[in-house]
Each structure stands twice: as C-alpha cells, then as structure tokens.
C-alpha positions as CSV (number, residue, x, y, z in Angstrom):
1,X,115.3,111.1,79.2
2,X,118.3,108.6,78.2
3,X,118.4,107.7,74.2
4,X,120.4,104.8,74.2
5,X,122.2,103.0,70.9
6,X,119.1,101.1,69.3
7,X,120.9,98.6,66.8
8,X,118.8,99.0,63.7
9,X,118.2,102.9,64.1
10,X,121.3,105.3,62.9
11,X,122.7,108.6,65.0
12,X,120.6,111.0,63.1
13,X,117.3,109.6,64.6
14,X,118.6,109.0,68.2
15,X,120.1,112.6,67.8
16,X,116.4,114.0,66.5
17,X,114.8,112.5,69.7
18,X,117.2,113.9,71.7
19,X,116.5,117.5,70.9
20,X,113.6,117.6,70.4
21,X,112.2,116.9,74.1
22,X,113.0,115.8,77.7
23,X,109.5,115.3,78.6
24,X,107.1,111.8,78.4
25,X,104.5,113.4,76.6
26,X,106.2,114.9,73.6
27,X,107.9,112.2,73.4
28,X,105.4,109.8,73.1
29,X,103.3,112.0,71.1
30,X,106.3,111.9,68.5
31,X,106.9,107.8,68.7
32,X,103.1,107.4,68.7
33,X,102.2,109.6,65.5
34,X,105.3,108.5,63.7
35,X,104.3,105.0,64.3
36,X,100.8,105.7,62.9
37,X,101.8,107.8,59.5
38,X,104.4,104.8,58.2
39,X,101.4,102.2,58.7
40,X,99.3,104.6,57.0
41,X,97.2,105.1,59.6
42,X,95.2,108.5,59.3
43,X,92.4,108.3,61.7
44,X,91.6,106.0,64.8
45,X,88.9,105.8,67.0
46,X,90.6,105.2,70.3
47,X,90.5,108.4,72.4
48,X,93.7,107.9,74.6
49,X,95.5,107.5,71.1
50,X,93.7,110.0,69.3
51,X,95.4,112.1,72.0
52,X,98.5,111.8,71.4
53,X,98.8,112.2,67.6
54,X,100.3,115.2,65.9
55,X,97.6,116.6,64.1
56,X,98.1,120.6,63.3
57,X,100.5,120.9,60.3
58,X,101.2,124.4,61.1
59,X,102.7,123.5,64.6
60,X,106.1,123.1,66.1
61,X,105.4,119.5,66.4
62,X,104.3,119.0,62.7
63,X,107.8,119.9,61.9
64,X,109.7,117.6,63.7
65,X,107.1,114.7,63.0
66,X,108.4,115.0,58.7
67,X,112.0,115.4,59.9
68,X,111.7,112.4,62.4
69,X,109.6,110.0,59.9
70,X,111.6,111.0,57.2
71,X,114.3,109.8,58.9
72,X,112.7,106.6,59.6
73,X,111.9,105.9,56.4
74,X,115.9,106.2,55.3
75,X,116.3,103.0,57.5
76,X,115.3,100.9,54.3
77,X,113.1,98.7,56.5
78,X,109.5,99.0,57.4
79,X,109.3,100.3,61.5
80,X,107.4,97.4,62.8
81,X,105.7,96.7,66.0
82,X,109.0,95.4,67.9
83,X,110.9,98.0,66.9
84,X,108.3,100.9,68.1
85,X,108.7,98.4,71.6
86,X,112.2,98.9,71.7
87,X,112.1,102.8,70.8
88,X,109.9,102.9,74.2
89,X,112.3,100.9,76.3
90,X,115.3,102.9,75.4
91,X,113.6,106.1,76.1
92,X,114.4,106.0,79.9
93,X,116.3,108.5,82.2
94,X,119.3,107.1,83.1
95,X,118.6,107.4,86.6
96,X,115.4,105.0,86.7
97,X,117.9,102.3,84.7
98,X,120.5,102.6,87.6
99,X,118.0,102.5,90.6
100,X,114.8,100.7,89.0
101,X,116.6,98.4,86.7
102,X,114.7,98.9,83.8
103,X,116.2,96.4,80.7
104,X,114.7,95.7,77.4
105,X,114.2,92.1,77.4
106,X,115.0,90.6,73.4
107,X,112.0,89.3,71.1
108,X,113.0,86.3,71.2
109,X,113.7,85.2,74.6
110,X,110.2,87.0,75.6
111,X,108.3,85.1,73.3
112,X,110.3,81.8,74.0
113,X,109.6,82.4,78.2
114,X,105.9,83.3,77.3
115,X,105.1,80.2,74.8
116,X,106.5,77.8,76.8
117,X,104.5,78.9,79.8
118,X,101.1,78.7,78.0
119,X,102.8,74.9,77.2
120,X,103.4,74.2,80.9
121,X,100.0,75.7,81.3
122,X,97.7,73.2,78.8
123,X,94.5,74.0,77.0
124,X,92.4,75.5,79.6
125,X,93.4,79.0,79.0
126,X,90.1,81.0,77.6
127,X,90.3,83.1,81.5
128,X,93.5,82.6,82.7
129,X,95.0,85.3,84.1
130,X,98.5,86.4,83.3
131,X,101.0,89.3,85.0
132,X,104.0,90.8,84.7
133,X,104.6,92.2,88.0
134,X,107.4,94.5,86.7
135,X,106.1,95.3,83.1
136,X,108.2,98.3,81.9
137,X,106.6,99.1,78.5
138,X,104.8,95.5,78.1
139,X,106.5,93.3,76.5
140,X,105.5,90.5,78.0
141,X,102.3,91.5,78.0
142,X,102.2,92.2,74.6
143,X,103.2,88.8,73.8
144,X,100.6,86.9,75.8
145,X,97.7,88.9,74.1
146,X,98.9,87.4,71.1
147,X,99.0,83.8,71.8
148,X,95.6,84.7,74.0
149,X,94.2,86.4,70.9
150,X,95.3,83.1,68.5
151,X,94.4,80.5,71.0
152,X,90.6,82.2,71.8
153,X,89.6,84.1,69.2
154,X,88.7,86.6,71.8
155,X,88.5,90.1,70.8
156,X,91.6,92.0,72.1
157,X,89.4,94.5,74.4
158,X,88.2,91.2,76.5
159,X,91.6,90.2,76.7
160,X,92.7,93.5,78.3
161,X,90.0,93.1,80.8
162,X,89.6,89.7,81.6
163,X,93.4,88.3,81.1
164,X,96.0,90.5,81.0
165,X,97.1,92.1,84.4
166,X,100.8,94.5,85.0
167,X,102.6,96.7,87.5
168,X,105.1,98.7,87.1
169,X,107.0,101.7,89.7
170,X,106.8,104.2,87.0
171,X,104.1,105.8,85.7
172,X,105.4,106.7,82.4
173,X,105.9,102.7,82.1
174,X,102.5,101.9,82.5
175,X,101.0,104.1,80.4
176,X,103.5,103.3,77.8
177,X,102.2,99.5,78.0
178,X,98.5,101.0,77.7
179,X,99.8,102.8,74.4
180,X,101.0,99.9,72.7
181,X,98.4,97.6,74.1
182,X,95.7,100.0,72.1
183,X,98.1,100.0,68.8
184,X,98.6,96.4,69.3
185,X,94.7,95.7,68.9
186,X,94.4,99.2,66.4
187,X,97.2,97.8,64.0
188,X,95.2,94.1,64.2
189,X,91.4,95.8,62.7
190,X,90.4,96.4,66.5
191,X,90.1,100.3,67.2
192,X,87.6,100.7,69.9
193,X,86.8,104.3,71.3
194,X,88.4,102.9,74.7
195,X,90.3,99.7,76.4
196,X,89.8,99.1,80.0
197,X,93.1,97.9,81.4
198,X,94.3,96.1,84.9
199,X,97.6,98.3,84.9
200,X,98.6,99.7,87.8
201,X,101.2,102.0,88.7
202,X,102.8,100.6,92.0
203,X,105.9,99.0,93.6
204,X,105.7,94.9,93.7
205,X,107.7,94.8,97.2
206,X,104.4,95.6,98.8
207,X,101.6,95.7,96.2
208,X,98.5,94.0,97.4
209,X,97.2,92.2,94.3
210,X,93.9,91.1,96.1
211,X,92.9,94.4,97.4
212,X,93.2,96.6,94.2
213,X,91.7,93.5,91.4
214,X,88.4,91.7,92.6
215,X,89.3,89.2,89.8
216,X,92.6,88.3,91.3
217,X,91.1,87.7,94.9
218,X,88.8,85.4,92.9
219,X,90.7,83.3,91.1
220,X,92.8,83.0,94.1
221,X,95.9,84.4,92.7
222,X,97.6,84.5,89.1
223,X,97.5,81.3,86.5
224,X,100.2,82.9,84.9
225,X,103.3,85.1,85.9
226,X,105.9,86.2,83.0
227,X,108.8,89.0,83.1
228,X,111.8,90.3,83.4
229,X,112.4,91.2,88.0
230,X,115.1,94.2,87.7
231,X,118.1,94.3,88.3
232,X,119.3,96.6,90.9
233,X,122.5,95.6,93.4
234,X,121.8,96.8,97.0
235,X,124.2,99.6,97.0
236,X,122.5,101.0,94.2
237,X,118.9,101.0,96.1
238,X,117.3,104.2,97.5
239,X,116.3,103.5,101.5
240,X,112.7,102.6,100.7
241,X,113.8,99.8,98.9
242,X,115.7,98.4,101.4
243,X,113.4,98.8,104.1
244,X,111.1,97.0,102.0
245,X,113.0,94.0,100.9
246,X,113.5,93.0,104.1
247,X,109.8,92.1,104.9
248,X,110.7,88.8,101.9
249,X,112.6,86.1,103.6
250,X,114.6,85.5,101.0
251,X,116.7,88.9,101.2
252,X,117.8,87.7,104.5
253,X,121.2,86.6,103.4
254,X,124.0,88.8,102.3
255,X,123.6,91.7,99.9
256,X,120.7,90.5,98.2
257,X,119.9,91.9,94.5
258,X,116.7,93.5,93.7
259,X,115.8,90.9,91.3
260,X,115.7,88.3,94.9
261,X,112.6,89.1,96.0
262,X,110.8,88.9,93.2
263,X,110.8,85.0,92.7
264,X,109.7,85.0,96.2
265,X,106.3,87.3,95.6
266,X,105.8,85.7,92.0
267,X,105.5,82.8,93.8
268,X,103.2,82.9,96.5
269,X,101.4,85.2,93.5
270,X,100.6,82.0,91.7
271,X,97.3,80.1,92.1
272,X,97.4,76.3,92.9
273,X,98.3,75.8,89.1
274,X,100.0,78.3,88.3
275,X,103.2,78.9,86.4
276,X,106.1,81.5,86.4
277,X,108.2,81.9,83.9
278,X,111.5,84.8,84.5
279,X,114.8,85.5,82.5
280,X,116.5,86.7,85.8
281,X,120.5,87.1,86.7
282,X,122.2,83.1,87.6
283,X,123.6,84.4,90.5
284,X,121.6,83.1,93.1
285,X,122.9,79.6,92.0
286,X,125.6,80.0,94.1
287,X,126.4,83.5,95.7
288,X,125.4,84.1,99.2
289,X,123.1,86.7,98.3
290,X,121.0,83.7,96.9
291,X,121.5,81.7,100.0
292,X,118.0,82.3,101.3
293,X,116.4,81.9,98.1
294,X,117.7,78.5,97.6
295,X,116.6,77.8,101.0
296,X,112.8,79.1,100.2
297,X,113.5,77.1,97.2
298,X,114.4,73.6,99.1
299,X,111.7,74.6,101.9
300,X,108.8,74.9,100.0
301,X,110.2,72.0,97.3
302,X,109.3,74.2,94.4
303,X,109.3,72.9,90.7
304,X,112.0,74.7,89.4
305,X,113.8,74.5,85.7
306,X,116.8,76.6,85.0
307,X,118.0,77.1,81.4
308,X,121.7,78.7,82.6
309,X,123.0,80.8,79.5
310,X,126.4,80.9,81.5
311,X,128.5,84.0,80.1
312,X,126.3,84.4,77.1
313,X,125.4,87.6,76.9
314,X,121.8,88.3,76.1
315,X,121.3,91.7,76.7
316,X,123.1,93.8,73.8
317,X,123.2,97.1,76.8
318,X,124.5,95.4,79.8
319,X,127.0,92.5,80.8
320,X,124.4,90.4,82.9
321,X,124.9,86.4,83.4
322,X,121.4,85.0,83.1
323,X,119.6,82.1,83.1
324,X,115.5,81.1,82.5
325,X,113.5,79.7,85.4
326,X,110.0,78.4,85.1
327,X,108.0,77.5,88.3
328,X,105.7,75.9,88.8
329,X,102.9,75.7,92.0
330,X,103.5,72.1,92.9
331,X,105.9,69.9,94.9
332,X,109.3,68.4,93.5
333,X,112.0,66.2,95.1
334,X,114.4,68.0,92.6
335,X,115.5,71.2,90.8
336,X,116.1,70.6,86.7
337,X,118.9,72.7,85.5
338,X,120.9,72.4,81.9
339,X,123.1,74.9,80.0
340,X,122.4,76.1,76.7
341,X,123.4,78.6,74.1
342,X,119.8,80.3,73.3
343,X,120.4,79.2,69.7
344,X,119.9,76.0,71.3
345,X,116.7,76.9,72.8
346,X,113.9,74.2,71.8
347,X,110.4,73.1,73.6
348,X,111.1,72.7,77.2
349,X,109.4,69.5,77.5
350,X,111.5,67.9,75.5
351,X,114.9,69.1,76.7
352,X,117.1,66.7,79.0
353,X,117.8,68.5,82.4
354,X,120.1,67.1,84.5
355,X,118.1,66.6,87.8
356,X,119.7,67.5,91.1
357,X,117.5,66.2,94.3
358,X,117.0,68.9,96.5
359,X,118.0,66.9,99.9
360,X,121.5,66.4,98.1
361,X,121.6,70.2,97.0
362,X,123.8,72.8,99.4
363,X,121.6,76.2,100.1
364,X,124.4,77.5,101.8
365,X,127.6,76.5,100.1
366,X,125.5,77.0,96.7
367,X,124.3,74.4,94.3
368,X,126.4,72.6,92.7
369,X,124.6,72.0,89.7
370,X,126.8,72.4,86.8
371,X,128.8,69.3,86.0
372,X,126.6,68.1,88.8
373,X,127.6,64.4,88.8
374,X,131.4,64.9,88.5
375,X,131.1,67.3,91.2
376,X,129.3,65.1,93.3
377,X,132.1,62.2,92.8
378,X,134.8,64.7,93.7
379,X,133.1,66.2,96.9
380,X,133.1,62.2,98.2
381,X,136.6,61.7,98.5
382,X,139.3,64.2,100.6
383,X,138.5,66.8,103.2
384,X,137.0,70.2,101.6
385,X,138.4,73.5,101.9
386,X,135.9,74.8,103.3
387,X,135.7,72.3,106.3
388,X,139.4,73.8,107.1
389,X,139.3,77.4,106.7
390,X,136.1,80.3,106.4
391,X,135.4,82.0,103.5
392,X,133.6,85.2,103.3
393,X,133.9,85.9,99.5
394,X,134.4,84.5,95.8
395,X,136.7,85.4,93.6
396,X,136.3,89.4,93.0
397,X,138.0,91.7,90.5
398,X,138.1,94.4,93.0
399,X,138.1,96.8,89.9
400,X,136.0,95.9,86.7
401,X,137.1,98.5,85.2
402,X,140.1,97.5,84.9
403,X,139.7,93.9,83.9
404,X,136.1,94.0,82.3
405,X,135.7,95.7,78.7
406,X,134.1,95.6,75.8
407,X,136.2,96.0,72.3
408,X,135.6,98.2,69.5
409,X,136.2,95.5,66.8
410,X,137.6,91.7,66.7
411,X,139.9,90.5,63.8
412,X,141.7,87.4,63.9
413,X,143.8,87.1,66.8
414,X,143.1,90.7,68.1
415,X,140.7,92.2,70.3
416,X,140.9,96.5,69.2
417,X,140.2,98.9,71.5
418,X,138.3,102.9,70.8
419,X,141.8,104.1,71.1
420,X,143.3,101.8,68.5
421,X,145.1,99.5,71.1
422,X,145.1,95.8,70.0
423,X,145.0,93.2,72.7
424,X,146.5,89.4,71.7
425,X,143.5,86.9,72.5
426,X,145.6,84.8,73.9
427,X,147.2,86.5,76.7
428,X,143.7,86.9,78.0
C-alpha cells in the first residue's frame, strides 16, 4: 500500500501506517478502531464493524492502536468524518492509482456536484436512486445519504437499500465504502447489527446494471448518477481495458482517456429524468481524443453544463485540468459552458453560461467555447489554417519533465526549487 502526503496529518503518523502493515485488513482494522476510540465510541452493534476493532489489549495490534491514536490526538484537531475519508483514499497501492486512476475528490467540490444535482433533480426524491459507478471509498455516496437522510427523514439502513447504489474494480474499495457507510449511520445514533448494501465489486466498461439489481431494471435505469470517472491515459491501460473501451463509441477517436467512456455509460445509465453530475478532465473540449464524445454529445443533443476550472488546480496530488459537467436525460439545441474559479462556485441555476448551439459547434476541430463569441467573429473573416495545411497534433511539451514542476516555496518574485534554485517569475 501507497501512504501519500495527507495535508493536515504530520510524517510521524503517515510513517506509523507505513510500518505497521501492507495488508487491507490491518489496515483498516487500525483506521477503523482509531476512528472509534477519539469519538469515544466503545461498543457498537454492527457486526462487520465489530469486526474490525482492536479489542485484546495484550496484542500486537493494541500496541500500535495507543501509538497511532496518540499520535492523532497531537494533531490539535478533532479527526472527523472527512478526514477518516481521506485516510482511506490515500491508502492505495501505487499501482491501482497509475492503472485504475483512483483520486480523492475534495469536500467541497463533491458536495457542490451532489447538491446541485438533487437541485436539478426537484422534490420528488423519497426513492430515487443514486450511483457512483466508480465509487472508490464513497465519497459521493456518503454525501448523498446525507442530503437523502435530511430531505426524508428516512432511517439511514433504508437509504442503503432502497437509494444508494456503487461500483467499483477493487474490492478493497468497496468494502471500504461499506465501512464508512456503517460509521456514517453509527456516528449519527443508527448502529444496526447489519446494513444491506447495493455495492458491487465490478468493472463499469461492461457491468450490467439490470441483471445484478432488480430495482435498477425497475425503475428503468438510475435518477441519479454522481462521481469522479478515473483517470487513466491509454498507454497506461492493461489490454483488458482496451479491449473493452472499444465496445463505447465514443473511444473511437484517437487515444481516448479512461475517463471517455464513462460519460457515455452514465448516460445511457440514466432514466428518462435522470441527472449526472462528474468532475472529469476538460480535455475532451477540444483534443481529438474527445472527438467522438462531442459527436455522441451533438448526436444525441444532450443537455450538457460545463463549469471549466481552466488551469486551476483542484486536486492537491495531481496536475489535472478539470471542469464540472452535469447532464441531463433530455434534448437541447445547445451546450452551456462558463469558466470559474471554484471560489466562485454558486447555485447552478443561477449562473450565466454562455450558450453555444450545437449545429454551430465543431466535433472535430473541437469546440470552441471559450471566448465563444469573439471566436466566432474571427473564424468569419480570412481563410483558416487548417483549410491550408493538416494537423495531427497540438502543442506538446514533448518532455514534462522538463518544463512542468512544482516549487518548493514562492516569495516575491521567485519560484524556489527542493535544491534551493530560485527561478525569476517572469522569465516564465
């Protein structure tokens, strides 16, 4: 397993996890009983967790559960629920980040993706269902049991049978959402013996929804879709993979990402009202690797908002350009698109998109949609570029290594490297 740098939690307690174990298990044994002991929480009725809490004081175990909650405690702040989320997340082998994309996905942007979707959705919510069809640890999940839980007054057990639906590739991932699903409803006065959950351990490329959930094949499909598709480039898929992207139409142009596909099965996922709602890579704007998308987009004249965070960064482990897309299962004559800072981020209904009509849009050149009516203007006049000579690619580093770092510090005109080498701002 891979500890990574969690920002509020020092060296000694990433260094703790680190030698004390390799495997699942242990480890969740450790985050799970930890957890428990600083929200003084002694006995619980729920078998699966009752399972995995360090009990025998004369054991191994016992020993590193005081070292490691002792440790906890010398963070000066109380271990809450999002940060117990986040231990989970970062507790993930390297290899399954590289070739699964696993990323945790901030608080804030899960709960502003999952709020706004209930908006989009109305008041008719008391047996919706909701997915994540990549859940990692759930997240997003977590989330929509709260506004379920707030909006119903449902217990949480009926929500976990009746609303709340996830998939993930791992194993470990799902039963980590299972785990914090229980303390979710535990640490809220609901400890039942056992929660029945619709978690399934699979792969989304070719999951049948329908044939493993009766109440899917009911309801004709998902009210709700949330998440977080991962992000994988092509070269970094194993040959299943890439065998099975290529049964979704919209891999069928260029070197598609792994995150592609997944607009494409949320979609035809959704029931006639349904809504989707994704933080996802901005890419497929533009690239040709998003060329088919755009074209399933413009087919099928999908309702489609995109909040485009540009180069904001958003993700504290990884240099990702993202944006927010919500769809929705009905028919527009345009795609809504704005740029914002997510400081900026406010209701979605009440935000001014700039709306580009999808007969004007170009799937294959790529959309121009920022600075849309400028562009526009400039693309009527002169003969373009592209009319006169082919182009196979963008513009390309060739070597990010070389041009695509991340300082140490920043002090007034300086950028400072690990090594102590200062770099002049603006020479970049």
């Amino acid at each position: 397993m891979l500890i990574q740098q969690v920002a509020w939690v020092n060296k000694f307690v990433l260094d703790c996890l680190k030698e004390y174990s390799t495997e699942v298990n242990p480890i969740n044994k450790l985050l799970v009983s930890a957890f428990l002991r600083l929200k003084s929480i002694t006995t619980v009725k729920n078998l699966y967790i009752q399972s995995l809490m360090i009990t025998d004081d004369s054991s191994d175990e016992w020993n590193v559960l005081e070292k490691f909650t002792t440790l906890l405690n010398d963070q000066a702040q109380k271990i809450c629920f999002e940060e117990l989320l986040e231990l989970f997340e970062f507790v993930i082998s390297p290899s399954d980040k590289l070739i699964n994309g696993a990323i945790y996905t901030p608080k804030n942007i899960r709960e502003y993706i999952t709020k706004q979707s209930f908006l989009t959705l109305g008041n008719n919510i008391h047996d919706i269902k909701v997915v994540d069809i990549a859940c990692g640890c759930g997240g997003f999940l977590i989330n929509a049991s709260r506004i379920l839980k707030q909006k119903t007054e449902k217990s949480y057990k009926q929500i976990f049978e009746r609303n709340i639906f996830g998939v993930d590739i791992q194993t470990y991932s799902v039963k980590r959402t299972e785990i914090l699903l229980s303390l979710l409803a535990i640490t809220e006065g609901e400890d039942e013996e056992k929660f029945n959950f619709n978690l399934y351990q699979g792969n989304s490329l070719e999951f049948n929804w329908q044939e493993h959930n009766a109440q899917i094949k009911k309801n004709k499909g998902f009210d709700l879709i949330l998440g977080n598709p991962p992000y994988v480039y092509l070269r970094n898929m194993d040959a299943r993979t890439k065998e099975l992207i290529k049964k979704w139409s919209v891999c069928s142009t260029g070197h598609p990402d792994l995150y592609i596909p997944f607009f494409q099965i949320g979609y035809e996922l959704l029931n006639k009202n349904g809504v989707l709602g994704f933080i996802t890579v901005n890419t497929f704007v533009h690239s040709a690797n998003g060329r088919a998308l755009r074209k399933y987009f413009t087919k099928n004249n999908i309702s489609l908002k995109i909040i485009d965070f540009k180069d904001e960064q958003i993700f504290k482990s990884r240099t990702t350009y993202t944006c927010l897309c919500f769809l929705q299962k009905k028919e527009s004559d345009y795609i809504s698109y704005i740029t914002l800072k997510q400081k900026k981020l406010v209701d979605i209904h009440t935000i001014k998109f700039n709306k580009i009509l999808y007969k004007d849009a170009d799937c294959v050149a790529g959309w121009s949609v920022r600075n849309y009516d400028f562009i526009t203007k400039m693309e009527s006049v002169g003969v373009r570029f592209g009319d006169i000579y082919n182009t196979n690619s963008g513009i390309a580093t060739l070597s990010n290594k070389v041009y695509i770092f991340k300082p140490d510090k920043e002090k007034g005109d300086y950028l400072y490297m690990q090594d102590g080498t200062k770099i002049e701002k603006k020479n970049m």
